[in-house]
N, C-alpha and C positions, 0 to 999 in steps of 0.2 A: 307900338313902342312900350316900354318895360314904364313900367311906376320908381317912383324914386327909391321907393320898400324892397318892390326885387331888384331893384338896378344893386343894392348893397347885399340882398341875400347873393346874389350871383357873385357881385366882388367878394364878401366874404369866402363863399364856396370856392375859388381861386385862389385864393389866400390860401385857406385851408391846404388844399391838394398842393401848391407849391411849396409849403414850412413842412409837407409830412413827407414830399419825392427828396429836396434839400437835405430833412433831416436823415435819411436810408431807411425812410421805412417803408418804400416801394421795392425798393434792391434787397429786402430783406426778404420781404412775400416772394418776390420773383428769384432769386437764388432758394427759398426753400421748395416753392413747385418746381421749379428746374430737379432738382435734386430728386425729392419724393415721388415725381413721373419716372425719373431715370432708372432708382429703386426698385420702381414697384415693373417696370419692364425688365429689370435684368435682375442682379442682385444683393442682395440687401450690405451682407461684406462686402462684398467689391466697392458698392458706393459709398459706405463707410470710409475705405480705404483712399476713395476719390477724394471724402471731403474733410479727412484729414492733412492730405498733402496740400488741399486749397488753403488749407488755414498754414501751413508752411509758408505757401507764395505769397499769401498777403504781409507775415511777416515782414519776409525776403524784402518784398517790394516797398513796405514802407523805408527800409534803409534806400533801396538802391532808385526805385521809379521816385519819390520824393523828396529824398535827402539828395541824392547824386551821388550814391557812394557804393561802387559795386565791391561786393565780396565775395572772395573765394574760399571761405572757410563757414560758410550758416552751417554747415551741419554739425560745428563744434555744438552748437546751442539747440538742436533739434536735440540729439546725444546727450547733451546733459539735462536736460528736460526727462528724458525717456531713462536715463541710466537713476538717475535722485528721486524716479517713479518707483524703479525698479528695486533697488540698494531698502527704500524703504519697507517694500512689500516683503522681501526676503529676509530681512534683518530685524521690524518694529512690528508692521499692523499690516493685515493686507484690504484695508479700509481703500476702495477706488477715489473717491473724494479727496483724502489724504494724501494718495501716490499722487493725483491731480494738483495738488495745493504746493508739492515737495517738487513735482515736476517743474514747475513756475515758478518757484522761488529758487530751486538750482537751475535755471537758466539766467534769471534777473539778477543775481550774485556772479556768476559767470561773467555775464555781461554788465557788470558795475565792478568789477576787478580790473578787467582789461579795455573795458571804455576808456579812464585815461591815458592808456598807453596807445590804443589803435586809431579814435577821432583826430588824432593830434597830425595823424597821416592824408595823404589825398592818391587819389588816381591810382595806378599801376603799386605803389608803396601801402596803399591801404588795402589793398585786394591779396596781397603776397602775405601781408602781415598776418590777417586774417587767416589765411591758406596753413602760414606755419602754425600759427596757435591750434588750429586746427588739426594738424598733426600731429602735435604737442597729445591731444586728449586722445587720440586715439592709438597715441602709445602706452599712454597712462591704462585705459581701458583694457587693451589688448594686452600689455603687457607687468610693468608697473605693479599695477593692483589686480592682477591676475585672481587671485584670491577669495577677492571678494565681486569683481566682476564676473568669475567663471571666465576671465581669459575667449580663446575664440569659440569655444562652446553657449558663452553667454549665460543669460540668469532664466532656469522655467517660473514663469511663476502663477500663484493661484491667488486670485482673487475673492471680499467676502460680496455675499449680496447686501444692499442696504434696500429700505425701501423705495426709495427714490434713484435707484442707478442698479439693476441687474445685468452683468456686462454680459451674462451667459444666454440670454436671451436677444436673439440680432438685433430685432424691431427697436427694443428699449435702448441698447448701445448706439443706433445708428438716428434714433429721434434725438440722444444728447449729445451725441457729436454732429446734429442740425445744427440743434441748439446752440451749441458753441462757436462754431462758423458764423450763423447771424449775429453772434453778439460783437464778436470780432470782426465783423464788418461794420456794422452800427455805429461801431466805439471809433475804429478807424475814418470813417465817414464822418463823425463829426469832428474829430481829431482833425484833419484833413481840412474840413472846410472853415474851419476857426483858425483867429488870426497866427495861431500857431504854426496851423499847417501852411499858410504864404508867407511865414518863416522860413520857413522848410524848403520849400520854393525857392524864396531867396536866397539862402544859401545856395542848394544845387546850382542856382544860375550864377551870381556872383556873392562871394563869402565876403570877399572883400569892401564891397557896398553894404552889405548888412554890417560887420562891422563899424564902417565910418560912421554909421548911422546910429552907434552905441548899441547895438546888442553884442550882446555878451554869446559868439554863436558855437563856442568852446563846450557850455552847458547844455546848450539846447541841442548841442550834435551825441554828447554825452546823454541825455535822456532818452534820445531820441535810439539807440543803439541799446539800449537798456528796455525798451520797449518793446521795440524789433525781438531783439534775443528771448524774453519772455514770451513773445506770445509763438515765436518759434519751438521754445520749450513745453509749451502746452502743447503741440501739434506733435511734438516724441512724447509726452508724457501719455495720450489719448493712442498713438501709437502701439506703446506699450501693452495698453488695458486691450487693443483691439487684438494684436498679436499671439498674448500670452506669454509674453519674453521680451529680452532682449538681448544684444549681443554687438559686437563692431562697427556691422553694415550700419546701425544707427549713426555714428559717427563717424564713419567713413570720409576721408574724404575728396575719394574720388569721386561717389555721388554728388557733390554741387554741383556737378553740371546739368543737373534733373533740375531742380530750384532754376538756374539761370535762365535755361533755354524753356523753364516754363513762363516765367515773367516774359520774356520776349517775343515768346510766340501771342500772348495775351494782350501783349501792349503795357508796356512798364509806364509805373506812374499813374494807372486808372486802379481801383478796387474792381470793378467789375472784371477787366482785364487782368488783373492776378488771379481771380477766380474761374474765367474762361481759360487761361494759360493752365491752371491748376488741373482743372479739366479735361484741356485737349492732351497736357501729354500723359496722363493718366488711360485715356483711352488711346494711343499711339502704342503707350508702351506694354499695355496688357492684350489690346487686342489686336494690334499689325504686327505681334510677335508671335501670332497662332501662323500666318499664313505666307510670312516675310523672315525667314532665320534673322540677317541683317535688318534688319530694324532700322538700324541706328543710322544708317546711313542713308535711310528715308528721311531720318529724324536731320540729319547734317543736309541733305540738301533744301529741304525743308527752311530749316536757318539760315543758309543763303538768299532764298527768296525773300524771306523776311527781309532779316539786312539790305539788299540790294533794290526792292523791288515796295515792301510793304512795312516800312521801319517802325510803323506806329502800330504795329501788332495788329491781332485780329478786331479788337476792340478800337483802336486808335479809327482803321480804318473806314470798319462802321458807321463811327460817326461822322468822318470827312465824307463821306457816299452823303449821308444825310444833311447835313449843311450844305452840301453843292446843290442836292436835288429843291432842298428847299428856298435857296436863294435863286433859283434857276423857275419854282412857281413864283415866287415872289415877284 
């Protein structure tokens, strides 16, 4: 039998390892070995490229797996993230920190312009709304401000080196766009688990019970979509530095449906799950496009099965396998 001294070293040490898995700093170590194995077996851009798009979906996901609010325009704010990267580099400083800082704050202005016009909407009417504003920019881009975006040629641009961020060098580009993913999960994750995030919750479920209840869920939908948009703007602005340019396709937006059908193959509504969706259709669409012309139509049937068969994405499902098998030892 244990002494009553380690009976409390043991419950602290339990303690311990559940406030540090709760707080994401297990999901952090474990998304960044995930990552740094994958890296170091394939290659260094590509998985870059992997886990910038991851930092997209989680965005994505905090509006739509949390709030309950699907959109059909995020690449407005991916786009304007990567274009306020861009516009700076070519016109002020080609400081990466800087394009980084301008990437994030033209998506957070973006998205605090048109938060109170698009929260105010739900379902089918918040998805379209989104869709046109989305449209809206990448006329502006494409056309409009042709000028100063370079129109459909887009912007080349060069970057400086600082000590701390040489983008010309993979290794260092691809350790700080880790870097920024686990932050962004971290932050989201505690976001998430704070009584904010079963805010958040409550809304998606019912708007109308958190109202009667006196919250004010008008603000909180508005922050919330401002947050969203920001860290979607980092993930074009990180884009940018990775790319060397930019150009439409950023804003496009017929690509949301790379965003959508990433959340849901993932399992919407988990971080882990916006990161494995991030994931899977990154490797879907770079590498069953060497051996499969149509692609895409792996990728749609694919989404059938989801929908009809496994609705809680790849991550949802996981964990149902595991609560069954372990209610079934129990």
């Amino acid at each position: 039998m244990l002494s009553g001294e380690d009976g409390e070293r043991n419950k602290l040490g339990k303690d311990v390892k559940t406030r540090f898995r709760d707080s994401g700093g297990l999901g952090v170590i474990l998304i960044a070995l995930g990552f740094i194995i994958f890296g170091t077996a394939t290659s260094l851009l590509r998985t870059t490229d992997f886990i910038i798009f991851s930092i997209f979906v989680l965005g994505f996901d905090l509006l739509y797996g949390h709030m309950g609010r699907l959109s059909f325009g995020h690449m407005l704010f991916f786009g304007s993230g990567a274009y306020a990267a861009g516009l700076l580099v070519r016109y002020a400083t080609p400081n990466p920190f800087l394009a980084i800082l301008a990437g994030i704050c033209g998506g957070a202005l973006v998205g605090g312009i048109l938060g109170p016009v698009v929260v105010r909407a739900t379902g089918a009417c918040f998805a379209l709304i989104n869709l046109a504003f989305n449209q809206v920019g990448y006329f502006l881009a494409l056309v409009a401000f042709a000028k100063s975006t370079g129109g459909e040629d887009g912007l080349s641009l060069t970057f400086s080196s600082t000590p701390l961020l040489d983008i010309t060098r993979p290794k260092v580009f691809f350790g700080f766009a880790l870097f920024c993913l686990c932050l962004i999960y971290y932050f989201l994750k505690r976001l998430t688990s704070s009584p904010y995030g079963i805010l958040l919750r409550t809304i998606r479920e019912n708007e109308t019970r958190a109202q009667f209840i006196g919250y004010n869920t008008y603000r909180y939908k508005w922050i919330t979509f401002v947050i969203s948009s920001s860290i979607s703007a980092l993930a074009g602005a990180l884009a940018t530095l990775n790319y060397g340019y930019v150009n439409p396709s950023f804003v496009d937006p017929t690509r949301n449906v790379e965003v959508i059908f990433a959340a849901l193959i993932g399992g919407a509504g988990s971080l882990y799950g916006a990161v494995i969706g991030g994931f899977s259709y990154m490797v879907i669409s770079n590498y069953l496009a060497r051996y499969i012309p149509r692609w895409e139509m792996f990728l749609g049937f694919a989404l059938l099965i989801l929908v009809f068969k496994f609705r809680e994405g790849i991550w949802g499902n996981v964990i149902s396998v595991w609560k069954r098998r372990t209610q079934t030892g129990e």
